[in-house]
C-alpha positions in Angstrom: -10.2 -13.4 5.3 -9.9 -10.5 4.2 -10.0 -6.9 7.0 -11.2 -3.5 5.8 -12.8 -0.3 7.2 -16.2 -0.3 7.1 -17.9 2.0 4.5 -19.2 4.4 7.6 -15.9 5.0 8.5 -15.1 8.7 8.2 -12.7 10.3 5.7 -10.4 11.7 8.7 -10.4 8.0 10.1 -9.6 7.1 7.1 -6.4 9.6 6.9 -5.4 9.0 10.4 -5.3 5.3 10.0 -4.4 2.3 8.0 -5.8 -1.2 8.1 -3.9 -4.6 7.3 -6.3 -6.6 4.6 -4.4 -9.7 5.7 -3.9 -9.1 9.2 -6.4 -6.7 10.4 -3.7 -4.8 12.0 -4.9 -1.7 12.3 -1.9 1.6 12.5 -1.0 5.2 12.9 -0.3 7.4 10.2 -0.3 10.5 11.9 -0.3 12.4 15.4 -3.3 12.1 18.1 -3.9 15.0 19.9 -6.0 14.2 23.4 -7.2 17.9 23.6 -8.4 17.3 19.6 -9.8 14.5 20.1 -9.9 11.4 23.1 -11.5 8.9 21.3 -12.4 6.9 18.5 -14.7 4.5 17.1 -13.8 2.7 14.0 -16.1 0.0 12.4 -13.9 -3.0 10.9 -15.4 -5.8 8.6 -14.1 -8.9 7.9 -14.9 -10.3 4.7 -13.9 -13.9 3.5 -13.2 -15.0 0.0 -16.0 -17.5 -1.0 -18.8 -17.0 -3.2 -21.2 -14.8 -2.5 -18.8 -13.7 0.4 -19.9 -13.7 3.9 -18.8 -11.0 6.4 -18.7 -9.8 10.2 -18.4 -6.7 11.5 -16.9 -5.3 14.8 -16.1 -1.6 16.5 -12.5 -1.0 17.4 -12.5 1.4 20.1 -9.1 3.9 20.8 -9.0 6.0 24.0 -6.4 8.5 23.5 -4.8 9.0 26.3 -3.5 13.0 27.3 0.7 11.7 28.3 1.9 15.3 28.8 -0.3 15.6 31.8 
């Protein structure tokens, strides 16, 4: 199986965050900032290797959460 952003995903997603193809592991490349922004929604497909390939799709849902308050 194989774990990628879906193609809706935006470019700033995109920067912010990195996804595992093996895992699905999904990690921070950057900063949050809660006053920027306190959540996001990032669609994630899952894609095996067969032939055609199948896929599933989810929505991985962050809440940023505002730690200086």
């Amino acid at each position: 199986i194989m774990y990628l952003f879906s193609r809706r995903v935006s470019t700033k997603v995109k920067e912010m965050f990195t996804i595992d193809e093996n895992k699905g592991e999904i990690r921070l490349q950057g900063k949050l900032d809660y006053e920027e922004k306190n959540s996001y929604e990032i669609p994630v497909e899952a894609r095996d290797k067969g032939f055609p390939p199948l896929s599933g799709h989810c929505k991985v849902v962050l809440e940023v959460l505002d730690v200086n308050d």
